[in-house]
C-alpha positions in Angstrom: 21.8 12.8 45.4 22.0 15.4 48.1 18.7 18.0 48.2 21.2 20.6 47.2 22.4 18.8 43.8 19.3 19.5 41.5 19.2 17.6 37.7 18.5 20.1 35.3 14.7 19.4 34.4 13.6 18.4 37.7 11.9 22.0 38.0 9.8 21.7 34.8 5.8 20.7 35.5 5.3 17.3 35.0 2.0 18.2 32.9 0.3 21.0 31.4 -3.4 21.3 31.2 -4.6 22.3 27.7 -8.1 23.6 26.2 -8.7 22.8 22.3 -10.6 25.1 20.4 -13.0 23.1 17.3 -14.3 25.4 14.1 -16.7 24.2 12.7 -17.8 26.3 8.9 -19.6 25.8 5.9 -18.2 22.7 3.4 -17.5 23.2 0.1 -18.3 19.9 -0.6 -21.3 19.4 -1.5 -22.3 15.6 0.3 -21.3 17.7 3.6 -22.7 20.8 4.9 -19.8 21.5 7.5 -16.2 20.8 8.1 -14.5 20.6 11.2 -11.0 21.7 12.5 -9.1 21.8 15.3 -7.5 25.5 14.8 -5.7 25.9 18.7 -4.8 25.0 21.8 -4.4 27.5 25.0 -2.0 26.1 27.8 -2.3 26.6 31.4 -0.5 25.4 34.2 -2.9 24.5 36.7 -5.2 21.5 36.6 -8.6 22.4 34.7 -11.2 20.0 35.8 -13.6 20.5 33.2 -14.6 17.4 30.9 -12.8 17.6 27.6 -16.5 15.8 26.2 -18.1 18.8 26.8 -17.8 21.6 24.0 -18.5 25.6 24.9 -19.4 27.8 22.2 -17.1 30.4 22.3 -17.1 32.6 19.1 -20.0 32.5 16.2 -20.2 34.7 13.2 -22.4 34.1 10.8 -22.3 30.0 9.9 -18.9 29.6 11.8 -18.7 28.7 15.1 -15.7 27.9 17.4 -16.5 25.3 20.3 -13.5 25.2 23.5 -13.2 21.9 24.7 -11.6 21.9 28.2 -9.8 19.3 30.8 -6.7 18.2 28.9 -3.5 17.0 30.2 -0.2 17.2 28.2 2.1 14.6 29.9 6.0 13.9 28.1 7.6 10.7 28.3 11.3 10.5 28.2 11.3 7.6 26.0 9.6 9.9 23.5 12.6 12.2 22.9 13.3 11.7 19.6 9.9 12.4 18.6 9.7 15.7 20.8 13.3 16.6 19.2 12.2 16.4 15.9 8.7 18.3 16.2 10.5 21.6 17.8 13.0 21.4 15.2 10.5 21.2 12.4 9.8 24.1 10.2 5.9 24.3 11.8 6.0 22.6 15.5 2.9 20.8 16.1 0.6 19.8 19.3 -1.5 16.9 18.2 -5.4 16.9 18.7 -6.5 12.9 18.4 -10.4 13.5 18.2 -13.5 10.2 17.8 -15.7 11.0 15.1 -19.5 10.8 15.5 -21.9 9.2 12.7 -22.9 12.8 11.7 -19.1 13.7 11.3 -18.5 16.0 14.3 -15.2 15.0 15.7 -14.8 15.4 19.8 -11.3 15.5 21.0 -10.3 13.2 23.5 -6.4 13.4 23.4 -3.6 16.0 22.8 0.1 15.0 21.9 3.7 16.7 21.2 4.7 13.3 19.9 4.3 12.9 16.2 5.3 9.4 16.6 2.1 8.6 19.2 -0.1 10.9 16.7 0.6 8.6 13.7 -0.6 5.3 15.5 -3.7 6.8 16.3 -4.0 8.0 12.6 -3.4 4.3 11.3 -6.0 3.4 13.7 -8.0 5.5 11.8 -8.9 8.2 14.5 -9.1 12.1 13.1 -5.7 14.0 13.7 -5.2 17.5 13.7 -1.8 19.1 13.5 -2.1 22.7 15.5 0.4 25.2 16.6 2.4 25.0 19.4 1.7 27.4 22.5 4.8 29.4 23.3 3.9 27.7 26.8 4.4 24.4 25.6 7.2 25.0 23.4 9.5 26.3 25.6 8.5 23.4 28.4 9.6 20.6 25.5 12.4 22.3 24.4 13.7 22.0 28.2 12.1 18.5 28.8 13.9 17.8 25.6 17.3 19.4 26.5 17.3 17.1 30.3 16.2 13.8 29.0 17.5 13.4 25.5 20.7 11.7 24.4 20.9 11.5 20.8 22.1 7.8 19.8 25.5 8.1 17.3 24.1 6.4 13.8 26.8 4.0 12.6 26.8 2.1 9.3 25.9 -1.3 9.4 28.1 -3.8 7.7 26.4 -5.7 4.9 27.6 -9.3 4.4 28.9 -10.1 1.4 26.7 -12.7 -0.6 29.4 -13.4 -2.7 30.5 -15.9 -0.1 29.2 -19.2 0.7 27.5 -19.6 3.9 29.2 -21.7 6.5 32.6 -22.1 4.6 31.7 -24.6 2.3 32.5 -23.7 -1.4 30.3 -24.8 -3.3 29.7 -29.0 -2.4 26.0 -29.6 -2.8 
């Protein structure tokens, strides 16, 4: 390919750095005094080299408090398509925060995905998910990662085999 004859999608960032803003508020429940929630992620294109372990305080009112935690990297992987397709067609497209949980229950993110696919093995492995909004940012980046790398694959019935007939063209010797 000549340096004149671009493929659509070769302009697109190969990553996006991300921030992920925790809440942490009063519980209802009363065997816990707070619950936690991942309620957004900001997008930027440029390389943050903060360490996503480390939580700022950024907002506080009363027994609420919002903590940024800085130094993500959103990376897309053409063999996750499908899984990208299927999010931005979704009635509520979702950026997935995977977060460890602590013995006193305060979560700290160490992972954000567009894949719901790579966001439910981590939730069978019993990490803490949380679905969030999608950045218009990051939306508009997947929709055109999406539109360059995936090839939708034509569904076809399969052809059940008729148990009716004897295996192996014998009928019926035993």
């Amino acid at each position: 390919m000549s340096a004149s004859q671009k493929r659509i999608g070769d302009d697109l960032p190969r990553e996006f750095s991300l921030s992920v803003i925790m809440q942490k508020s009063p519980s209802a429940n009363r065997w816990q005094s707070f619950q936690w929630e991942a309620v957004g992620v900001l997008a930027a294109a440029k390389a943050n080299a903060a360490n996503p372990q480390h939580a700022e305080m950024i907002y506080q009112q009363q027994e609420t408090s919002r903590y940024l935690h800085a130094g993500f990297k959103l990376r897309l992987h053409e063999d996750e398509c499908e899984s990208y397709y299927h999010n931005l067609l979704s009635a509520n497209p979702c950026c997935y925060v995977v977060a460890d949980m602590s013995d006193d229950g305060t979560p700290t993110p160490f992972m954000v995905s567009f894949s719901f696919d790579e966001a439910h093995a981590y939730l069978e492995g019993d990490e803490a998910i949380y679905a969030v909004p999608v950045p218009a940012e990051i939306y508009q980046w997947a929709e055109a990662f999406v539109l360059a790398h995936y090839v939708p694959t034509k569904r076809s019935k399969r052809k059940r085999a008729d148990w009716r007939k004897p295996e192996g063209g014998s009928h019926g010797a035993r």
